[in-house]
LOBALUM-200050 format. One line per 5 residues: their letters; for each residue x, y, z of N, C-alpha, C. Coordinates in steps of 0.05 Angstrom, whole numbers, padded with zeros to 5 digits. Layout:
BEGIN
A	X Y Z X Y Z X Y Z | ...
//
This chain:
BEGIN
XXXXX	00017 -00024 00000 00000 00000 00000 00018 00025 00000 | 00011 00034 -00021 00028 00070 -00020 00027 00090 00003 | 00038 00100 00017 00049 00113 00037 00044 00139 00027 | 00030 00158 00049 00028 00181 00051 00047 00206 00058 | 00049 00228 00049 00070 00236 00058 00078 00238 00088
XXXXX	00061 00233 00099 00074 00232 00134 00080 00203 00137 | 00075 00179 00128 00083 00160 00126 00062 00144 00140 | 00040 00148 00133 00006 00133 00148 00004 00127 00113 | -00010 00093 00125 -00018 00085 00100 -00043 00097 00090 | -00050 00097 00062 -00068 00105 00054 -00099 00098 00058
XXXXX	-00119 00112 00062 -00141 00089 00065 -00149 00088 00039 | -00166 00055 00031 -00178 00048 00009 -00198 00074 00000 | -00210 00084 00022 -00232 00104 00010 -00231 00131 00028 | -00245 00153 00019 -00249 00174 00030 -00277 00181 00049 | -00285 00157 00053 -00307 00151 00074 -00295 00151 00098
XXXXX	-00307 00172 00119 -00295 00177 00144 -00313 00160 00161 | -00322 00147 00183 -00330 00126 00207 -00331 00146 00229 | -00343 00157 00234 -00354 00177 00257 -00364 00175 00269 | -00351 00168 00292 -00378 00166 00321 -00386 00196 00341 | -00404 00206 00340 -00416 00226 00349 -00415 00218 00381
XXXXX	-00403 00234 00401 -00409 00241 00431 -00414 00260 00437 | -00448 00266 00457 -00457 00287 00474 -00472 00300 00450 | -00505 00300 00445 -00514 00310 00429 -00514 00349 00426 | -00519 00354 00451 -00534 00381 00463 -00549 00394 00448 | -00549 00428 00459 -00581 00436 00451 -00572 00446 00419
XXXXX	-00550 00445 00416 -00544 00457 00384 -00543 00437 00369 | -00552 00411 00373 -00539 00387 00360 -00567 00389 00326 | -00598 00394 00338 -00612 00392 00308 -00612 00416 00288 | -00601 00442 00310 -00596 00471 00286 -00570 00464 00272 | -00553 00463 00290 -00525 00466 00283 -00516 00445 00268
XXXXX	-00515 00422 00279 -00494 00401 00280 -00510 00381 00256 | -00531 00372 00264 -00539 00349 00241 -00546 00360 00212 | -00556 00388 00216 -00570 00389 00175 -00531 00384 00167 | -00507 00392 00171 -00482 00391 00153 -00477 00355 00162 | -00478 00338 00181 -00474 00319 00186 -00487 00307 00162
XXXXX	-00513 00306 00158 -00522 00289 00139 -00518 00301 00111 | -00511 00326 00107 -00506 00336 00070 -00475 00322 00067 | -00456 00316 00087 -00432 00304 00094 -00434 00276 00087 | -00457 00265 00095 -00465 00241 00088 -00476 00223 00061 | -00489 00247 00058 -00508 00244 00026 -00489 00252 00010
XXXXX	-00460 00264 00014 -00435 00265 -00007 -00427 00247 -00004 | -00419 00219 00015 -00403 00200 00019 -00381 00203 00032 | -00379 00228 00046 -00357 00242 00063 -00354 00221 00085 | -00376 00223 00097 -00380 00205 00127 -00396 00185 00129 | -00394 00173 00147 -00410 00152 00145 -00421 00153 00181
XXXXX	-00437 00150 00195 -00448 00157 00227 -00441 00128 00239 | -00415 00118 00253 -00406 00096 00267 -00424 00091 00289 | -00429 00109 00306 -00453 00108 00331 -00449 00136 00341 | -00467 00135 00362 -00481 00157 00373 -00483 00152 00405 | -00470 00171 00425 -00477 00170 00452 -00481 00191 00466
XXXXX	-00500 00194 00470 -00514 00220 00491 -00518 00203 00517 | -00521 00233 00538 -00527 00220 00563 -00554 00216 00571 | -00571 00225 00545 -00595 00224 00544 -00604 00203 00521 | -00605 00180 00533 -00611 00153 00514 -00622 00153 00497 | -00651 00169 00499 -00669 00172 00482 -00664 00189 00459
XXXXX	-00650 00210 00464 -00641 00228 00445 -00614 00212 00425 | -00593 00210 00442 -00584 00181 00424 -00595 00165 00412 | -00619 00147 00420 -00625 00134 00399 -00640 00142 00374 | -00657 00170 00366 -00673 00181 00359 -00639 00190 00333 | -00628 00200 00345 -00600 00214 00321 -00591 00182 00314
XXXXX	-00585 00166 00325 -00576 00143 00311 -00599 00130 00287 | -00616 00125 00303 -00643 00114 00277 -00636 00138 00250 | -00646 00159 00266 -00632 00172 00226 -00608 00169 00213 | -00592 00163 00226 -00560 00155 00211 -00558 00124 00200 | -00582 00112 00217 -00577 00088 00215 -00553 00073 00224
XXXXX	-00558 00083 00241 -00537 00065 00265 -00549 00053 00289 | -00523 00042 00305 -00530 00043 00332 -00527 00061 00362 | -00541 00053 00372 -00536 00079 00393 -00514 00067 00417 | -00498 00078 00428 -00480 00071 00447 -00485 00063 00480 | -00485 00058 00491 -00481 00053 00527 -00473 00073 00536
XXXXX	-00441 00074 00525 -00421 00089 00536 -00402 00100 00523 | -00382 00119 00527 -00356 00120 00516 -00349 00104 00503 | -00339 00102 00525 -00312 00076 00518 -00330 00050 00497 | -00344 00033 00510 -00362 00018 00485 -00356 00034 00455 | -00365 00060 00458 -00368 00062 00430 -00343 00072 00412
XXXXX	-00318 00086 00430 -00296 00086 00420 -00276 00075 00409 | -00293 00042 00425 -00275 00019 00417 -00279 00004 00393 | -00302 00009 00387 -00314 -00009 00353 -00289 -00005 00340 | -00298 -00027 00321 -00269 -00029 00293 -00279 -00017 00275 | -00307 -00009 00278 -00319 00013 00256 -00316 00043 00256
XXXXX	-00299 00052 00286 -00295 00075 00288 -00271 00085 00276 | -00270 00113 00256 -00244 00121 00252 -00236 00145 00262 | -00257 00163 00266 -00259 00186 00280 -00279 00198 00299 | -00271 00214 00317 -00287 00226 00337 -00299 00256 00335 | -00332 00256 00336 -00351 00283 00352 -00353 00294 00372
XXXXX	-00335 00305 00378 -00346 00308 00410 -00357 00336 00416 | -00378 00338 00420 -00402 00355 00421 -00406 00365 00445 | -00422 00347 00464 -00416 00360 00494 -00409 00337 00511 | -00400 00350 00529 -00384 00324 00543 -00398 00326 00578 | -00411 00354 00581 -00427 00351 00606 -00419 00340 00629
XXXXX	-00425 00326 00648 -00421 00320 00668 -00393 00300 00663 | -00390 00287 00646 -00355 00272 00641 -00342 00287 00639 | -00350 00325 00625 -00316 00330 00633 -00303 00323 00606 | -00275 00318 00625 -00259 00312 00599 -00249 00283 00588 | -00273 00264 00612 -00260 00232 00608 -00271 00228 00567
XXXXX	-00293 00236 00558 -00289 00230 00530 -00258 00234 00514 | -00250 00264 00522 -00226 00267 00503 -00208 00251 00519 | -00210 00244 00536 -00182 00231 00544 -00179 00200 00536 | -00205 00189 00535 -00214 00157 00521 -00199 00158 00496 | -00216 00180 00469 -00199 00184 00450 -00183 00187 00443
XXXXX	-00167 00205 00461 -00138 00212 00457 -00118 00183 00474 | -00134 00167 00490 -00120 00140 00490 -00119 00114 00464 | -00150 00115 00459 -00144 00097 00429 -00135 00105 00409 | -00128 00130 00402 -00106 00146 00386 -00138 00160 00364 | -00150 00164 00374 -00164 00171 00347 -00172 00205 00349
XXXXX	-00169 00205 00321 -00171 00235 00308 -00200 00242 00322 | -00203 00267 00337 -00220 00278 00355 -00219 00312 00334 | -00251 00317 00333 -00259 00344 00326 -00279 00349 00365 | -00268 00378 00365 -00273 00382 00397 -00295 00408 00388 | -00312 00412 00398 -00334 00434 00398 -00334 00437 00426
XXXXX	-00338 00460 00426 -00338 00478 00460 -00307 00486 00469 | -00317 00490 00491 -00298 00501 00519 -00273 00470 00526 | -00250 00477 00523 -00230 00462 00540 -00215 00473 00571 | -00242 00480 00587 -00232 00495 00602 -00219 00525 00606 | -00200 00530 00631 -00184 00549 00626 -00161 00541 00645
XXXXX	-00150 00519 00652 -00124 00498 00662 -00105 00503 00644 | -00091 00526 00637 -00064 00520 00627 -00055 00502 00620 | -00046 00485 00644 -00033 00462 00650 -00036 00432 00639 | -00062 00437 00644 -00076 00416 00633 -00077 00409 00603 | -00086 00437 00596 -00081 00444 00567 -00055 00433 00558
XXXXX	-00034 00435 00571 -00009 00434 00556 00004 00412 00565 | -00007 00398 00585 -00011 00362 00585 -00019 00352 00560 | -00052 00354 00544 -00057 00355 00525 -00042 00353 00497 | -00037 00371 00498 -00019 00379 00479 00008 00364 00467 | 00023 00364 00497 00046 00344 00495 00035 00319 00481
XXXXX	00018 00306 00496 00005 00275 00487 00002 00276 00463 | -00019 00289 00452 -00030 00284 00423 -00009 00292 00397 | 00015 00310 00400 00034 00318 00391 00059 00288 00389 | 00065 00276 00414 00072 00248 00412 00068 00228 00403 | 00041 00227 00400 00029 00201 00382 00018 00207 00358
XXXXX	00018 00237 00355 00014 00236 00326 -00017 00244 00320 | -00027 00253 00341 -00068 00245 00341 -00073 00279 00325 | -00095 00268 00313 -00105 00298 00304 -00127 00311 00324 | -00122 00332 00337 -00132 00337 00356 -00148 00366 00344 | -00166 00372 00340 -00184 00393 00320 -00199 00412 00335
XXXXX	-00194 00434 00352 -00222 00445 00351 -00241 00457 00336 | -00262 00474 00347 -00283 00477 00323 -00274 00509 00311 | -00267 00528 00323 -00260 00547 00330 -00267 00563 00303 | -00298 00562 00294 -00319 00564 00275 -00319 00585 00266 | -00303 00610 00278 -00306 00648 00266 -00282 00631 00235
XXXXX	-00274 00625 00238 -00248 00624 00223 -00254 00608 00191 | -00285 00597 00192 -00302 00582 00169 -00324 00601 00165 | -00335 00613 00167 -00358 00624 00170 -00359 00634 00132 | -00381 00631 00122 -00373 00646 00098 -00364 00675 00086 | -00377 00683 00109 -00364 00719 00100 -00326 00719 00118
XXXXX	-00320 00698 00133 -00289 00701 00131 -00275 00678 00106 | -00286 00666 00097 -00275 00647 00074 -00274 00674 00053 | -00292 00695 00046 -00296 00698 00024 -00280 00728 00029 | -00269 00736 00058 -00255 00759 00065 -00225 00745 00056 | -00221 00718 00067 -00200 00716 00049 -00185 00716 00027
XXXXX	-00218 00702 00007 -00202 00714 -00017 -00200 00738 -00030 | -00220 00756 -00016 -00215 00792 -00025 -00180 00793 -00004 | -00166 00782 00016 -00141 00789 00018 -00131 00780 00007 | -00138 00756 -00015 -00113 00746 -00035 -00109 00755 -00055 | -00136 00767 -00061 -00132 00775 -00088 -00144 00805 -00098
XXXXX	-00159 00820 -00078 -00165 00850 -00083 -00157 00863 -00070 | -00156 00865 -00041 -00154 00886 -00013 -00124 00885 -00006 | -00108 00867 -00010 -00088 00854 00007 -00086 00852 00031 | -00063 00855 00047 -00066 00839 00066 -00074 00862 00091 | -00089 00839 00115 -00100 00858 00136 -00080 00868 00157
XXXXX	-00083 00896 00162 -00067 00913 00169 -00082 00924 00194 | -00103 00924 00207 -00120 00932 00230 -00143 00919 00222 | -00151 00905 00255 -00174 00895 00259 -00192 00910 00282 | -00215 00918 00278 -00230 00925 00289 -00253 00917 00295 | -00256 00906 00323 -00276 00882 00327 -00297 00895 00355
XXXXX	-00330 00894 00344 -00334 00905 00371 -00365 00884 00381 | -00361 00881 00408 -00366 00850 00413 -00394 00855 00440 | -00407 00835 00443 -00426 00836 00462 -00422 00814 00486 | -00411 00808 00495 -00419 00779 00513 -00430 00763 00521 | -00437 00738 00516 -00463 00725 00513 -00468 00727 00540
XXXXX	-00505 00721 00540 -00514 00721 00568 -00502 00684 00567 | -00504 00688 00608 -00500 00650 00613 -00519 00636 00608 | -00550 00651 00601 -00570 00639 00584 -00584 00638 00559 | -00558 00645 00539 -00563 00651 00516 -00583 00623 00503 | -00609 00635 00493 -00622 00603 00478 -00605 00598 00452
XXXXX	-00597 00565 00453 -00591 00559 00430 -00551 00556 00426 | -00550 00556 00461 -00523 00565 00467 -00503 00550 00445 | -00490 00569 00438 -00467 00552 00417 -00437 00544 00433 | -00425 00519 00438 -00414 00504 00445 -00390 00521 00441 | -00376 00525 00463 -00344 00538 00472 -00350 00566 00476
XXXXX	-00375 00578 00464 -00378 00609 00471 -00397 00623 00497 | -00401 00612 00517 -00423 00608 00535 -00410 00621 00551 | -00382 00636 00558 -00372 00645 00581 -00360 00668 00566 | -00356 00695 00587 -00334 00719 00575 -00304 00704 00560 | -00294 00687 00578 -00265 00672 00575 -00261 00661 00543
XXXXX	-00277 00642 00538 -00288 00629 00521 -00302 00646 00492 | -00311 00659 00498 -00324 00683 00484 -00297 00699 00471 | -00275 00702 00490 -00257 00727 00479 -00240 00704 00471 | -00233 00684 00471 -00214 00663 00466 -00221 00653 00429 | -00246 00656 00423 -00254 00657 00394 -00251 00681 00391
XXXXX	-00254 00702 00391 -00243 00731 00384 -00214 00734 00380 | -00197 00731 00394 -00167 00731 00390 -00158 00698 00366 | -00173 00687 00371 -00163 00664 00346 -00171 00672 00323 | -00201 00687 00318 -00203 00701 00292 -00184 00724 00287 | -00175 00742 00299 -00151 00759 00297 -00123 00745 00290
XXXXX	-00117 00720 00302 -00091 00719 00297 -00095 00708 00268 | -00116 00696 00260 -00127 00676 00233 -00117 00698 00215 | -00136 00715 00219 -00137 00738 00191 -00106 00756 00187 | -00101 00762 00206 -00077 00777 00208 -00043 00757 00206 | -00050 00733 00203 -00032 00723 00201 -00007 00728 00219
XXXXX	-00009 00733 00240 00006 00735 00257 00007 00741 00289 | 00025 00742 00305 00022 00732 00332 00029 00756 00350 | 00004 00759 00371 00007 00787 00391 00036 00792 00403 | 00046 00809 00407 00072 00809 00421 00067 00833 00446 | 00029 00851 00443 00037 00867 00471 00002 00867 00467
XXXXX	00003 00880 00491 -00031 00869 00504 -00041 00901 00516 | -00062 00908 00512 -00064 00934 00538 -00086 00933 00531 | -00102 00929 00559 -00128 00929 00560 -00140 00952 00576 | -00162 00972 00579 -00165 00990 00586 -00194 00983 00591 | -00206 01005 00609 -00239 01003 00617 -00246 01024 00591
XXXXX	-00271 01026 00582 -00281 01047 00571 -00314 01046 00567 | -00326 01069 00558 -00360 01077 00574 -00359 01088 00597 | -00380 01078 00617 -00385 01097 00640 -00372 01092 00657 | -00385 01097 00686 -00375 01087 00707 -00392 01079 00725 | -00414 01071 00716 -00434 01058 00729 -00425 01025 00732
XXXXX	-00437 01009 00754 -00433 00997 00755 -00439 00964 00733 | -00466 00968 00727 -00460 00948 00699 -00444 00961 00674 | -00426 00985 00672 -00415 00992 00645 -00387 00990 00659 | -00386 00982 00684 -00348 00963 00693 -00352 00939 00677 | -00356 00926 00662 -00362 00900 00646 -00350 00912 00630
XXXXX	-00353 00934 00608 -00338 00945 00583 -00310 00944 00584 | -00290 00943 00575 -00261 00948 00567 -00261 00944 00530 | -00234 00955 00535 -00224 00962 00507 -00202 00951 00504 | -00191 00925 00485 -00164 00917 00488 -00146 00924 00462 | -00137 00935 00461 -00107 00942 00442 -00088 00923 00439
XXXXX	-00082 00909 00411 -00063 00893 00404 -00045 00892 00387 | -00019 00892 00398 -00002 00899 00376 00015 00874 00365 | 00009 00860 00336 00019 00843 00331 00048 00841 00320 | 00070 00815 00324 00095 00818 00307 00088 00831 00282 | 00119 00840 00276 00117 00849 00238 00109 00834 00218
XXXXX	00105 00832 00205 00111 00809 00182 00136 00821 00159 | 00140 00797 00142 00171 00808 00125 00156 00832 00110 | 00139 00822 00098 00131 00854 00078 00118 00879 00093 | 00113 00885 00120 00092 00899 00132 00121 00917 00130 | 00104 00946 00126 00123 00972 00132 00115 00983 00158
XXXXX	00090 00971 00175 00089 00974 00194 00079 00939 00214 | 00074 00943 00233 00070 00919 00249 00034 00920 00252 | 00019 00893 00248 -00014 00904 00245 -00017 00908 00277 | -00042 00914 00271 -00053 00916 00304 -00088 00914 00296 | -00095 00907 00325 -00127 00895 00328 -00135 00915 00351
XXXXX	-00157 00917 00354 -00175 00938 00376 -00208 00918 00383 | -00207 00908 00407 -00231 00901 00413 -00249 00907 00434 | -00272 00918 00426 -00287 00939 00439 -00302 00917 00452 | -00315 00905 00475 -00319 00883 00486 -00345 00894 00503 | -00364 00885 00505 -00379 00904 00537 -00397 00884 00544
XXXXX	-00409 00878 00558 -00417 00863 00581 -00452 00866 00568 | -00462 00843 00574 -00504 00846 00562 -00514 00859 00576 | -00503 00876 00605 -00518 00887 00623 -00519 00921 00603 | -00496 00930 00593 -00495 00955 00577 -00516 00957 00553 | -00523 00932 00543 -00527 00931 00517 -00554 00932 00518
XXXXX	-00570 00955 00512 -00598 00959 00519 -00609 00951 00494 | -00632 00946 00489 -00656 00940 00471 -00653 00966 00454 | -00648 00988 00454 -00641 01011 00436 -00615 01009 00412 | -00598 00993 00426 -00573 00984 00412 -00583 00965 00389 | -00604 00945 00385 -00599 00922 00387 -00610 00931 00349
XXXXX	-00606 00919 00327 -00614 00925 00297 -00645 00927 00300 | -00663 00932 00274 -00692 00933 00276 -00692 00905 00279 | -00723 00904 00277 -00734 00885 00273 -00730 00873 00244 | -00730 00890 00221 -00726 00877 00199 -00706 00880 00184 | -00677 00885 00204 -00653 00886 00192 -00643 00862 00191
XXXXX	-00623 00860 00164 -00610 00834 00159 -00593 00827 00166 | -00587 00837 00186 -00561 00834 00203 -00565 00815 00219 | -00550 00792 00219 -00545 00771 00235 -00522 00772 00250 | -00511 00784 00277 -00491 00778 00283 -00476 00747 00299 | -00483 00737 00304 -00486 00707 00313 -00464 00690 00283
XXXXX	-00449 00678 00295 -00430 00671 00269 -00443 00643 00263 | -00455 00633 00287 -00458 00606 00291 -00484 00590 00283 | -00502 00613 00289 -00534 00602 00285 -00548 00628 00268 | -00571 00630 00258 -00587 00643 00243 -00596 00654 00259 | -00612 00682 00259 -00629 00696 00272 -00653 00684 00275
XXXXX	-00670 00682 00296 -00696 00672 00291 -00718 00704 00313 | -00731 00696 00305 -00759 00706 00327 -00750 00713 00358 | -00747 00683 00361 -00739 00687 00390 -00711 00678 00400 | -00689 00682 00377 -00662 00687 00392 -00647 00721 00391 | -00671 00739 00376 -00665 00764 00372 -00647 00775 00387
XXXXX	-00659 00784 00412 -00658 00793 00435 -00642 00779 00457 | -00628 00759 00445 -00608 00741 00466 -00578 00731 00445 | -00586 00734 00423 -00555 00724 00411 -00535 00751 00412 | -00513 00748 00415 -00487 00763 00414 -00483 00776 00397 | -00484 00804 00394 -00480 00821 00372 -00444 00818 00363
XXXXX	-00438 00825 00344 -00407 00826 00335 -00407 00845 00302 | -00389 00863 00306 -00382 00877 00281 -00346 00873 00278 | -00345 00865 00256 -00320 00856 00250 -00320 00880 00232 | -00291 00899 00232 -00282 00908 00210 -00250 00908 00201 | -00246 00902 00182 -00220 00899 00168 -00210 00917 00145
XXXXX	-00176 00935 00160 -00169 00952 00141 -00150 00936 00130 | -00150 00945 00107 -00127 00921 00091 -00112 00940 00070 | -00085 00936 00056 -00067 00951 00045 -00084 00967 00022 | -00100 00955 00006 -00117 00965 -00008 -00146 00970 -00015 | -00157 00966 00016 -00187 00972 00011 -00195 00961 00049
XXXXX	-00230 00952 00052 -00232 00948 00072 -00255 00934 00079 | -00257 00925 00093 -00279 00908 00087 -00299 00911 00123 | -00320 00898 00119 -00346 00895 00143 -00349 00881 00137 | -00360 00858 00158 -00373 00835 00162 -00389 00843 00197 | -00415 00840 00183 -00433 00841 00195 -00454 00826 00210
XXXXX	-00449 00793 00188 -00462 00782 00197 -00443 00746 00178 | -00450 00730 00188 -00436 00700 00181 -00445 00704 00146 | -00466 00716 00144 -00462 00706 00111 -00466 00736 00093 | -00448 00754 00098 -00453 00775 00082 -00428 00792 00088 | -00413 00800 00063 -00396 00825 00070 -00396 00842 00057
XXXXX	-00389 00865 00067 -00388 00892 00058 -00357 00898 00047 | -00355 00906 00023 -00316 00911 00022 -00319 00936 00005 | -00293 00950 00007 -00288 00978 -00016 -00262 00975 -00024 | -00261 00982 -00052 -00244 00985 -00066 -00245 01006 -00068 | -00225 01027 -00073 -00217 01050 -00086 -00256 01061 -00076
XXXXX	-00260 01077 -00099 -00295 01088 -00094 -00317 01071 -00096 | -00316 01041 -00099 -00325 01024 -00112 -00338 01007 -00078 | -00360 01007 -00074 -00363 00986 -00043 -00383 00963 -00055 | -00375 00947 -00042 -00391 00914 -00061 -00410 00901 -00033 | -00433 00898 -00034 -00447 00885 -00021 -00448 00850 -00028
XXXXX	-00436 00837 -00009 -00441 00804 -00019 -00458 00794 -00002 | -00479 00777 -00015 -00499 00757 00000 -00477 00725 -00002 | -00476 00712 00023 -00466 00693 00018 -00478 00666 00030 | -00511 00673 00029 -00528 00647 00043 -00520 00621 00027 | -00515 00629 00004 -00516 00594 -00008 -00492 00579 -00001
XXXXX	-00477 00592 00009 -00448 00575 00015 -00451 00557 00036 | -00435 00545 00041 -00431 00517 00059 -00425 00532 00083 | -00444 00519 00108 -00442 00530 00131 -00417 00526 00144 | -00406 00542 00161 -00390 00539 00176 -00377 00509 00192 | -00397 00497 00199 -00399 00470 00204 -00390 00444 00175
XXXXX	-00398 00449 00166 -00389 00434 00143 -00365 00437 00128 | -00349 00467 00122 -00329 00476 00121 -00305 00453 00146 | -00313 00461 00167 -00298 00440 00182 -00297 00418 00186 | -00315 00413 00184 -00320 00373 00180 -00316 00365 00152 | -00307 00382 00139 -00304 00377 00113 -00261 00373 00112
XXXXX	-00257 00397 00127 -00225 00394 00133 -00217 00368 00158 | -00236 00366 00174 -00228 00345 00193 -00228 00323 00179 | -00246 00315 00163 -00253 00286 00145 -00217 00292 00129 | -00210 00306 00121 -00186 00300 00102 -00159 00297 00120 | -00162 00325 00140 -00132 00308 00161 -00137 00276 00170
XXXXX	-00166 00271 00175 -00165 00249 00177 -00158 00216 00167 | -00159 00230 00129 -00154 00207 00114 -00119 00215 00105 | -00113 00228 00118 -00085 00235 00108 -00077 00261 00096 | -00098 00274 00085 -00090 00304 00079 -00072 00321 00095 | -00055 00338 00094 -00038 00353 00094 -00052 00385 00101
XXXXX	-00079 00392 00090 -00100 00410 00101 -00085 00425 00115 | -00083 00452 00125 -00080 00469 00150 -00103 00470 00159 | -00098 00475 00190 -00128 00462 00216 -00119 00472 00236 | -00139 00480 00251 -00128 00489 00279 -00118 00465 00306 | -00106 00463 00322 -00102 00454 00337 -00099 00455 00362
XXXXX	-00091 00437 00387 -00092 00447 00408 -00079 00466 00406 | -00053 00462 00396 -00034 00500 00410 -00048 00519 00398 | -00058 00523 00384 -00075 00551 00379 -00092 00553 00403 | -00112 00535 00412 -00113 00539 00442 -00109 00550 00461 | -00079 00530 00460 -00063 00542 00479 -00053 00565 00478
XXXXX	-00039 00579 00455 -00040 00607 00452 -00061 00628 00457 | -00085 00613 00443 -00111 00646 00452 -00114 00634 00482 | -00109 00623 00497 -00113 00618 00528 -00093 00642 00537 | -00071 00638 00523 -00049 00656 00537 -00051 00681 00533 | -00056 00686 00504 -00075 00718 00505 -00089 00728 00516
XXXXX	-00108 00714 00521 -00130 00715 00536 -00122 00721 00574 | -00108 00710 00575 -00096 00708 00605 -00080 00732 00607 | -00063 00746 00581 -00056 00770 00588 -00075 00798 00577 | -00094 00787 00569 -00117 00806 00572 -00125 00817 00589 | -00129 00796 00616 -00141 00790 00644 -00123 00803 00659
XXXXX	-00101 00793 00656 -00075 00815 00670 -00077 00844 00662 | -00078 00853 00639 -00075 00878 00632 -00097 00896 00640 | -00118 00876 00648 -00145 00896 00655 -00142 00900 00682 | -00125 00875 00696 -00135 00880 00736 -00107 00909 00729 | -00084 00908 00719 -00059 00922 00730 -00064 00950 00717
XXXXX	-00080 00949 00695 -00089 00975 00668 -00060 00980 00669 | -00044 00965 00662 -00011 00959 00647 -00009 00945 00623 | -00001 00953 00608 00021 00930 00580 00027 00903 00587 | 00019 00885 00572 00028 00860 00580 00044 00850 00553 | 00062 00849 00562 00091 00835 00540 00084 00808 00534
XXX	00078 00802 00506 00083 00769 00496 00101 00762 00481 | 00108 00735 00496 00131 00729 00472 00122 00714 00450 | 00131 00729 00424 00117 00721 00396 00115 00692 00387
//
């Protein structure tokens, strides 16, 4: 059998064996309509299914046509499994990834990994040693209006030179909660991975400041300033600005009409009744030759010279499928670029001198 360039044999087919763990509440918006268009391409195939809620497991398995699992471990162990979902992990914690990451198998992670450093970089070591593809979802970075900002940086705007990001904080009862973004921590930890994504490069100084009032729900607001390494062609070094404020600031006056098309939610669609509870976000990007807005997951705004282009980008492949579309290929051996734990581990560490820079309202030095 012909050998891949990392030296893993090839598989006979490009059919991936997926076992799905922890359905949750995003699992029938989010997660299954790309699971099964994944499927109806011959991408994947549904190995089994385990929730801690049986019933709901068995209900997602009958449509895949599978079986539903007991447990973990049971279902990690099939010889029909090639890769791992792990969706929510709830009351286990982290014994799912740690099962996986013992039978060596390629794991896509949705949500929160904590905020344990340490732990993290336990992690890390391991799956780096044996070789495991360790994936998170880290979903700003697929979305179609950043797929399609890319290629206006490759080929109209050039490259991004300031990011300007201004952000809401999900409530802890946002309906429809989307997996890893449910906390401030977590919330700003996808914000700095979309920054380092687009900007292609790595923070080296941090200063975080208060800004708004001084009332007591507008202490939630700060303002973080980021100044990234150079790059070889930059005549200057980029930098990012994220305007951040807390849901207690964010009154019903702020919030778009009723019949604006603005979706800020990268993750889920606007509905009726997530209006008034999903996370607002305005992304803007200056770039060497033009600039662009993103307003919402499927639409951007860019200018050229006098020229500004409105794009609709509903028909594109959801964010979800974008990634399960790259995990299926690291998985069969592709070479793909993908995020991984250390990116993690890095927006953790940003993130952590974010935290610093706000208690000391000092500069926090990173090393690039």
């Amino acid at each position: 059998m012909p050998l891949c360039p990392l030296g893993a044999p090839l598989r006979a087919t490009n059919m991936v064996r997926l076992a799905i763990l922890g359905l949750g509440p995003a699992w029938d918006i989010r997660y299954a309509p790309a699971v099964e268009r994944m499927r109806r391409a011959g991408r994947i195939s549904v190995a089994g299914v385990f929730d801690s809620v049986f019933t709901r497991a068995h209900h997602a398995a009958s449509h895949f046509e599978t079986c539903p699992a007991s447990g973990v471990r049971s279902l990690l162990e099939r010889t029909t499994v090639d890769a791992v979902l792990i969706l929510e992990r709830g009351w286990q914690d982290r014994y799912p990834i740690n099962v996986a990451f013992e039978l060596g198998k390629p794991t896509l992670i949705a949500g929160s990994l904590g905020e344990d450093i340490g732990l993290l970089e336990s992690l890390c070591s391991h799956v780096k040693e044996r070789g495991i593809t360790a994936m998170p979802e880290f979903s700003r970075r697929y979305t179609p209006a950043t797929c399609r900002l890319n290629e206006l940086i490759a080929t109209r705007l050039g490259p991004a030179e300031h990011l300007t990001i201004d952000a809401v904080l999900p409530t802890p009862d946002i309906h429809g909660k989307i997996p890893g973004q449910t906390t401030g921590f977590d919330f700003l930890i996808g914000l700095l991975d979309w920054c380092r994504y687009i900007l292609r490069s790595e923070p080296v100084v941090i200063d975080t400041r208060p800004f708004g009032g001084s009332t007591q729900s507008q202490q939630q607001d700060y303002l973080v300033q980021i100044g990234f390494r150079r790059r070889q062609s930059d005549a200057r070094a980029p930098r990012a600005q994220l305007r951040i404020r807390g849901p207690a600031t964010f009154s019903q006056s702020n919030r778009p009409a009723a019949n604006s098309s603005v979706d800020n939610n990268p993750e889920k669609p606007a509905t009726a009744d997530t209006e008034n509870s999903v996370p607002q976000l305005l992304f803007e990007v200056e770039c060497a030759n033009g600039r662009a807005i993103l307003e919402s997951s499927c639409e951007i705004t860019w200018t050229l010279g006098e020229r500004t282009h409105i794009e609709s980008l509903a028909s594109e492949r959801s964010e979800i499928e974008v990634i399960l579309d790259q995990f299926c290929r690291r998985v069969v051996g592709g070479l793909i670029p993908a995020p991984d734990l250390s990116d993690v581990l890095r927006n953790m560490t940003i993130a952590r001198a974010v935290a610093d820079s706000r208690t000391t309202n000092a500069p926090v030095l990173l090393e690039p």
